[in-house]
C-alpha positions as CSV (number, residue, x, y, z in Angstrom):
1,X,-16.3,0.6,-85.7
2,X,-13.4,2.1,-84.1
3,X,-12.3,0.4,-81.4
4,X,-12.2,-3.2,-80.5
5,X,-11.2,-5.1,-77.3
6,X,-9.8,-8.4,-77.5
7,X,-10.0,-10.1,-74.5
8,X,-7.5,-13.4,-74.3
9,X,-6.2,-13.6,-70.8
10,X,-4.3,-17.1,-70.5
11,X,-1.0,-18.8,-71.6
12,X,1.3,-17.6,-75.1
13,X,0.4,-20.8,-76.8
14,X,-3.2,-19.2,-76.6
15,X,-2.4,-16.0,-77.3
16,X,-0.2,-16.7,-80.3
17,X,-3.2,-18.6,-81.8
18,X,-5.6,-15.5,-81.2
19,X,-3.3,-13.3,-83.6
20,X,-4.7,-14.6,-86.7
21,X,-8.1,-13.6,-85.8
22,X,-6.2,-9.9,-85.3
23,X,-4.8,-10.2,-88.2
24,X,-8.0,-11.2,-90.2
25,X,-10.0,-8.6,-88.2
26,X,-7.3,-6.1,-89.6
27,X,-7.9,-6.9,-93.0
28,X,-11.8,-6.8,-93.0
29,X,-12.1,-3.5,-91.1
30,X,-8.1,-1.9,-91.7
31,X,-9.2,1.8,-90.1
32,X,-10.2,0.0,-86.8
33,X,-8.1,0.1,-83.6
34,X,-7.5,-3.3,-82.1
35,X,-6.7,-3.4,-78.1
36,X,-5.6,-6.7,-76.3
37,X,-7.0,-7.5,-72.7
38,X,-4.3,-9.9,-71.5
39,X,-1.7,-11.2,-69.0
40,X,1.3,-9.1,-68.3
41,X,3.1,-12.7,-68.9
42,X,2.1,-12.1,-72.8
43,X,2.3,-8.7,-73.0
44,X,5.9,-9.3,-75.4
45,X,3.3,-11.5,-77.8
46,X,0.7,-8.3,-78.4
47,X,3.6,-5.7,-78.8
48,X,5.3,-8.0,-81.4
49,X,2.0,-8.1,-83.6
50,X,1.5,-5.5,-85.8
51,X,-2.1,-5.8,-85.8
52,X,-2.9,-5.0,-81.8
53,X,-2.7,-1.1,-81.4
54,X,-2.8,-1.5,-77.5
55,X,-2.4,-3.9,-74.6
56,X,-4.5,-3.5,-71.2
57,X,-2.9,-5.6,-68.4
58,X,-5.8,-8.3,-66.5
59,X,-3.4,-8.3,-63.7
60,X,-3.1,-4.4,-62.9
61,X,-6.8,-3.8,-63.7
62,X,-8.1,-7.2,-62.2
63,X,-6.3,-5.9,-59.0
64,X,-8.8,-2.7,-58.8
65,X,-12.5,-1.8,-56.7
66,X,-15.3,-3.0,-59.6
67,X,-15.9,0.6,-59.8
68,X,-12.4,1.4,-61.2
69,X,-12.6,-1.2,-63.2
70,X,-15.8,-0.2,-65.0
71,X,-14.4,3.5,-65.0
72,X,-11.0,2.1,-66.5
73,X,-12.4,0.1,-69.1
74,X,-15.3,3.1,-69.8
75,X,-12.2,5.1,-70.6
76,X,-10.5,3.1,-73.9
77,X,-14.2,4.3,-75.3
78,X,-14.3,0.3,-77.3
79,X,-17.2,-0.3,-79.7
80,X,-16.9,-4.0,-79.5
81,X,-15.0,-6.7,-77.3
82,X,-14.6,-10.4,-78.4
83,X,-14.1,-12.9,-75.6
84,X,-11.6,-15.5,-77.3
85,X,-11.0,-16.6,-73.7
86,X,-14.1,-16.8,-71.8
87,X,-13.7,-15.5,-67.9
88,X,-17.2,-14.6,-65.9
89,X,-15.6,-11.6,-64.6
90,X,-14.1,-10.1,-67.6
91,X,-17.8,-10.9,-69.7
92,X,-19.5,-9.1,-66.6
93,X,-16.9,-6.2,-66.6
94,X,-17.6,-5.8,-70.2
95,X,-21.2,-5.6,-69.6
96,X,-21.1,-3.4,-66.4
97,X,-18.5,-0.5,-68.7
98,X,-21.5,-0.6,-71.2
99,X,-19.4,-1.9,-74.7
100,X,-22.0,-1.5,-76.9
101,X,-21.3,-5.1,-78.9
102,X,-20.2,-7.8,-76.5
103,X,-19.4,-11.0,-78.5
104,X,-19.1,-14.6,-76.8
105,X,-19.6,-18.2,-77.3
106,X,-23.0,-20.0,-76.9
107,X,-20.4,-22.9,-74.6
108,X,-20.5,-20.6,-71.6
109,X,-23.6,-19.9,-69.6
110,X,-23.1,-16.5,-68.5
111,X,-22.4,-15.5,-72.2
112,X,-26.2,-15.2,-72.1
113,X,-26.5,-13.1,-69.4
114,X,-23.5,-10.4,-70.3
115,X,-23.2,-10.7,-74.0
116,X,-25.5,-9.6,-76.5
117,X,-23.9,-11.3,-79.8
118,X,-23.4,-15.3,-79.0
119,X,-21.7,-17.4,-81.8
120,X,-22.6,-20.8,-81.8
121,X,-19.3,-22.8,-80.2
122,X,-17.7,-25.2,-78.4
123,X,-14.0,-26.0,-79.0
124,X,-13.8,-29.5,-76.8
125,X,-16.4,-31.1,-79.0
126,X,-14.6,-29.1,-82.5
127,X,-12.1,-30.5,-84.9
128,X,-11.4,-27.8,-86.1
129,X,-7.8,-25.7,-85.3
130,X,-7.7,-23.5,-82.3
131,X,-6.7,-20.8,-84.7
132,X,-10.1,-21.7,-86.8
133,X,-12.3,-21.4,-83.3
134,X,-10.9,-17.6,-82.7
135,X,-11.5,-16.5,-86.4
136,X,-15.0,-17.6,-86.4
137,X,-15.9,-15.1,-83.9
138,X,-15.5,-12.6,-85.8
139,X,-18.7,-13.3,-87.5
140,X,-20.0,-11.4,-84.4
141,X,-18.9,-8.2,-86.3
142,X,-20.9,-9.1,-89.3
143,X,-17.9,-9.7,-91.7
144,X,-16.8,-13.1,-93.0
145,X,-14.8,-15.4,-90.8
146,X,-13.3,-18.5,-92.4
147,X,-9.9,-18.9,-93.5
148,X,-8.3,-21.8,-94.8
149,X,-6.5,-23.5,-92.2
150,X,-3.0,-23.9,-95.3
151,X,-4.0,-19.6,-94.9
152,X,-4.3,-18.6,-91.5
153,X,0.1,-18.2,-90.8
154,X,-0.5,-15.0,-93.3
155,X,-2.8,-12.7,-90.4
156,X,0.0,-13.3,-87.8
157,X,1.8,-9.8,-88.1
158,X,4.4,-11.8,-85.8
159,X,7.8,-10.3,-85.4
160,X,10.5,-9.2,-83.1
161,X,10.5,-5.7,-81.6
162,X,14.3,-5.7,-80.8
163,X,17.2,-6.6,-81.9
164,X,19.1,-10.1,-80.3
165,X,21.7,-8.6,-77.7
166,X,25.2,-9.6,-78.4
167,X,25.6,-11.7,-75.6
168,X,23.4,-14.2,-77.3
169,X,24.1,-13.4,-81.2
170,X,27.5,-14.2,-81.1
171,X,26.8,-17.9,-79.5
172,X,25.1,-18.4,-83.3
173,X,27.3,-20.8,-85.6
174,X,26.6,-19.8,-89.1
175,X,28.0,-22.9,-91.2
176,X,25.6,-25.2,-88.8
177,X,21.7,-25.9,-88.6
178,X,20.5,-23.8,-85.5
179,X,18.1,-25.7,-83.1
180,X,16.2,-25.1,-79.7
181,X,14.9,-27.8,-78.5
182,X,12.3,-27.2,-75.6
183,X,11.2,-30.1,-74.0
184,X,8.8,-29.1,-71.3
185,X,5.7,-27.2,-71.5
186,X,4.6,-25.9,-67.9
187,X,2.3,-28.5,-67.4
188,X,-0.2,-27.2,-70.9
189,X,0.9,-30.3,-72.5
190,X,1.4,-34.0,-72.8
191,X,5.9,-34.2,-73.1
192,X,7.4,-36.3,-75.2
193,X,10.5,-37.3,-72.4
194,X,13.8,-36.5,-71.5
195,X,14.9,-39.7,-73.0
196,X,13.5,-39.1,-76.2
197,X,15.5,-36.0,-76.6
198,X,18.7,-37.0,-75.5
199,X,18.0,-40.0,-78.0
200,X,17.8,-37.2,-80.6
201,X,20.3,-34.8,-79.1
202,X,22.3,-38.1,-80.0
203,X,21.1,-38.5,-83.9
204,X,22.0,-35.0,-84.7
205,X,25.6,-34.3,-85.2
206,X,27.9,-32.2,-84.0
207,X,29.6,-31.0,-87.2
208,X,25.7,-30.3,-88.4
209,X,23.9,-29.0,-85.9
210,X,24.1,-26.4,-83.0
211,X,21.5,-27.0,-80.4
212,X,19.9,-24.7,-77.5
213,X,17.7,-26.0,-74.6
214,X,15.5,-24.0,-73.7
215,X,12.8,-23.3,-70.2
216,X,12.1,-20.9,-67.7
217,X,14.6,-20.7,-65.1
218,X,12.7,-22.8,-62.8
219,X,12.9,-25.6,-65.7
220,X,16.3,-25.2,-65.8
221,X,16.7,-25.8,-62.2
222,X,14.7,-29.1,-62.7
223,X,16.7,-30.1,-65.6
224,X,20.1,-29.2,-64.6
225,X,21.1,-32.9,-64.3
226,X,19.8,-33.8,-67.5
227,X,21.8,-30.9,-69.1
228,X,24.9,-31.2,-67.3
229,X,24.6,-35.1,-68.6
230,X,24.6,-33.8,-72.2
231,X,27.4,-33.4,-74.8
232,X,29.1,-30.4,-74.6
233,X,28.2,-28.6,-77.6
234,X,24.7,-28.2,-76.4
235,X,23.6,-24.8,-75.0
236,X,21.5,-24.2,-72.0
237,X,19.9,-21.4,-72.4
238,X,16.7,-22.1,-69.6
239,X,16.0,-19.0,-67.6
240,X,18.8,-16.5,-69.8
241,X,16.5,-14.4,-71.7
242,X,13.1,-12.3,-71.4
243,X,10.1,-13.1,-73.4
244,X,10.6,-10.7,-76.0
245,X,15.0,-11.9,-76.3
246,X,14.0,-15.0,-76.6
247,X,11.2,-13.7,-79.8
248,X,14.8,-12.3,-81.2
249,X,16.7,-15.4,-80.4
250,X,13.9,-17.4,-82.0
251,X,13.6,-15.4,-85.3
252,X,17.7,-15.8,-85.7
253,X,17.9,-20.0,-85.6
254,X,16.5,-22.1,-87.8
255,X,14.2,-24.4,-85.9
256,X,12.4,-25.5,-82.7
257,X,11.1,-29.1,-81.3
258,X,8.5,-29.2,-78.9
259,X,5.9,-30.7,-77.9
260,X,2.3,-28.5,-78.1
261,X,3.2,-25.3,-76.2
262,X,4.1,-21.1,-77.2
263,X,7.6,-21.4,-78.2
264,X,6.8,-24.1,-80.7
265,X,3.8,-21.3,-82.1
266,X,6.1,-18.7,-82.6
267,X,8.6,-20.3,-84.1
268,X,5.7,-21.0,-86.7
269,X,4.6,-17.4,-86.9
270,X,7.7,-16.3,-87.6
271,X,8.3,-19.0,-90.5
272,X,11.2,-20.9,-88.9
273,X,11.0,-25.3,-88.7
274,X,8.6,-25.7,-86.1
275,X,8.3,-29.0,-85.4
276,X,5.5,-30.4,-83.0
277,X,5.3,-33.8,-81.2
278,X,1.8,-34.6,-80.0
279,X,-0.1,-37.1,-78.7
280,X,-3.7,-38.6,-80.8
281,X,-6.1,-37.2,-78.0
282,X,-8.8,-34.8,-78.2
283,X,-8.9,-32.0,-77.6
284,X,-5.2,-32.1,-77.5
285,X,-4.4,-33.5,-80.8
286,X,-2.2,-31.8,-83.5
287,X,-5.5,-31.4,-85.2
288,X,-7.0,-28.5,-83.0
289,X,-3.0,-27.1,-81.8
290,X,-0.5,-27.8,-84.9
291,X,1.7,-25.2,-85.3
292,X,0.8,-23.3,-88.0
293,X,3.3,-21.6,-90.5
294,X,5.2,-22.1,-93.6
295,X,7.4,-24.6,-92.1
296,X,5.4,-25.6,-89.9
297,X,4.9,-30.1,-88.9
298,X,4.1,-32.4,-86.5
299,X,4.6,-35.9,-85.8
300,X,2.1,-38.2,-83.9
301,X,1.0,-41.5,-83.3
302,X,-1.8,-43.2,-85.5
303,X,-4.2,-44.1,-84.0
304,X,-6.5,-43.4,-80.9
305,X,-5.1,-42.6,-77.2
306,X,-7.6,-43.0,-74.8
307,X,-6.1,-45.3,-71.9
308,X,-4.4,-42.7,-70.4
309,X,-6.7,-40.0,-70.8
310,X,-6.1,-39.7,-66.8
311,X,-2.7,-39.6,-66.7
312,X,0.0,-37.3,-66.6
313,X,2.3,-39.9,-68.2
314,X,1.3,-40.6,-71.8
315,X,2.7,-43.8,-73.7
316,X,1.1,-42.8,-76.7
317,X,3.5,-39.4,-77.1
318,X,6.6,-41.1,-75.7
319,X,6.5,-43.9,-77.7
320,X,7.2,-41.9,-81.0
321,X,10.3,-42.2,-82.0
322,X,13.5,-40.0,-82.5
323,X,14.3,-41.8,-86.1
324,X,10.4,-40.4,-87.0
325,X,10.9,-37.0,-85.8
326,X,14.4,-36.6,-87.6
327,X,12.8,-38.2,-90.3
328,X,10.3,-35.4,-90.5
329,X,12.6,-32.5,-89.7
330,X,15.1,-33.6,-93.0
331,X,11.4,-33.1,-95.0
332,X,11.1,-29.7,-93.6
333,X,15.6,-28.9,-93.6
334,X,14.5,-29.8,-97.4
C-alpha cells in the first residue's frame, strides 16, 4: 500500500489524539505515505508529526464544484483512506474519487453506503481512550491494532518545526518551574472556573514558579479583567502567538493545566507535565480524553456526574479543589 488518506477534519484535541494511530500505522507499514485531510486550523499539528507526509486542506477543497473535488482527490492517487472523523460528505467524496479501500465505522449509517471496510465502533457507548478508538481502525488495513493505552505516547512523532522567537524565549526564567495555565477550552469542554485558578495562581509561589495564561485572542479579550486582577508576575500570553509558536513555547516550559482540550494533549505529546482537570461524565471523562504522555495526569471527582448532564455549568468539575490539583502536580514535579 502506498498511499493512505487520513481523514480527521475537527478541533486539535482531536487531531492530536489521531497521531498515534499515524504513528502505529507508520510502524506496521514504514514504506507507506501517510496524507492528512484536515482543517487549515490544524494544519501546524500534521506538519509537526513526523509520521504525516502531506496535509490536504477540507476548507480549500470543501470550497470546490463536486467535480473538482473528485478530480482533486483522484489526483493524490491514495490506496486507502480511514475516516477517524466521520463527515457524510467526505465518506461520499471518497467513494465518488474511487479509493480503492475506504475504512469507516459501523456507528454511522452512510458508512454502509460509501465505505467498503466497516470496523465495528461506537465511541459514546466505549470506555476505552479516544486515542484506543483511532488505533483500532487500523484493523481495516489488515495489520494489528491494539496498543497499550501506558504505550500509545510513543507513536506521536510530535515536535516543534521551529525554533521559539526571541520575543517569547527571553520571557523564560530558568531557576523557576515554567507553567501555562489555560483555562478555557472553546466551548469542547466542561471548565474548571476562573476562581479555581486564581485559587491556584495563589498556592504557587512567586519565588517558585513562573506562570503563562494562555487563549485565543478572543479569550483574552473575555478574560482581560480576570488577568488584569492577577499578581503581576503572571504572563498573559492569549492571542500572542500562532499555532505552531505556541508548539515551540509549549516544548520550552515545563508544564500545562487545563481542563480536557488541545493544548493540554500536546503538552503530553511532547513529554512535558500535562495536567488535566475533568469532570466523571461520559463520554467526557478522563477515561476516554486523558492526556496521554510520560508526564502525563489528571484529577477528577469520584464518583458519578449525572445531574448536570444538561448544563453548561458543572459542579462536579468545579468543585475539585486547588490543594488536589497541586497535590498531584508535586507527584508529577517529582
Amino acid at each position: 500500500m502506498n498511499k493512505i488518506l487520513i481523514s480527521r477534519t475537527d478541533s486539535i484535541g482531536d487531531v492530536m489524539l489521531t497521531l498515534p494511530l499515524c504513528g502505529w500505522i507508520k510502524q506496521q507499514l514504514p514504506e507507506t505515505k501517510l496524507v492528512f485531510l484536515g482543517k487549515n486550523y490544524t494544519r501546524a499539528i500534521a506538519a509537526s508529526c513526523i509520521h504525516i507526509d502531506q496535509f490536504i486542506s477540507w476548507d480549500e477543497l470543501g470550497t470546490l464544484s463536486r467535480a473538482d473535488q473528485i478530480d482533486q482527490l483522484k489526483q493524490h492517487n491514495c490506496d486507502a483512506v480511514i475516516h477517524v472523523f466521520p463527515q457524510k460528505d467526505i465518506a461520499r467524496l471518497a467513494a465518488k474519487a474511487g479509493i480503492p479501500l475506504r475504512i469507516g465505522a459501523t456507528g454511522r449509517w452512510y458508512h454502509f453506503l460509501y465505505c467498503n471496510k466497516l470496523i465495528p465502533l461506537t465511541r459514546r457507548r466505549s470506555d476505552k481512550h479516544e486515542a484506543q478508538l483511532n488505533i483500532a481502525l487500523a484493523q481495516g488495513l489488515g495489520i494489528k491494532s491494539v496498543v497499550e493505552l501506558n504505550d500509545i505516547h510513543n507513536f506521536y512523532g510530535f515536535g516543534p518545526v521551529s525554533s521559539l522567537p526571541e520575543e517569547f524565549n527571553s520571557l523564560m526564567d530558568p531557576d523557576k518551574v515554567k507553567l501555562i495555565l489555560h483555562p478555557r477550552s472553546k466551548g469542547s469542554a466542561r471548565e474548571w472556573g476562573l476562581d479555581n485558578f486564581k485559587a491556584l495562581i495563589k498556592l504557587l509561589p512567586e519565588t517558585n514558579y513562573q506562570l503563562f495564561i494562555s487563549g485565543s485572542t478572543a479569550e483574552g479579550e473575555e478574560l482581560k479583567e480576570w488577568i488584569n486582577g492577577l499578581p503581576a508576575h503572571v504572563i498573559n500570553i492569549c492571542g500572542r502567538m500562532n499555532l505552531e509558536t505556541f508548539i515551540a513555547f509549549i516544548d520550552r516550559v515545563d508544564g500545562l493545566i487545563a481542563a480536557s482540550t488541545g493544548p493540554l494533549h500536546i503538552a503530553a505529546a511532547l513529554n512535558k507535565i500535562a495536567l488535566g482537570i475533568y469532570p466523571p461524565m461520559h463520554p467526557i471523562h478522563p477515561g476516554r480524553w486523558a492526556p496521554l504522555g510520560q508526564r502525563a495526569a489528571f484529577v477528577v471527582k469520584p464518583g458519578s456526574c449525572n445531574d448536570c448532564r444538561k448544563s453548561k455549568k458543572c459542579h462536579c468539575i468545579t468543585e475539585i479543589t486547588p490543594e488536589s490539583v497541586i497535590e498531584q502536580l508535586n507527584r508529577l514535579l517529582k
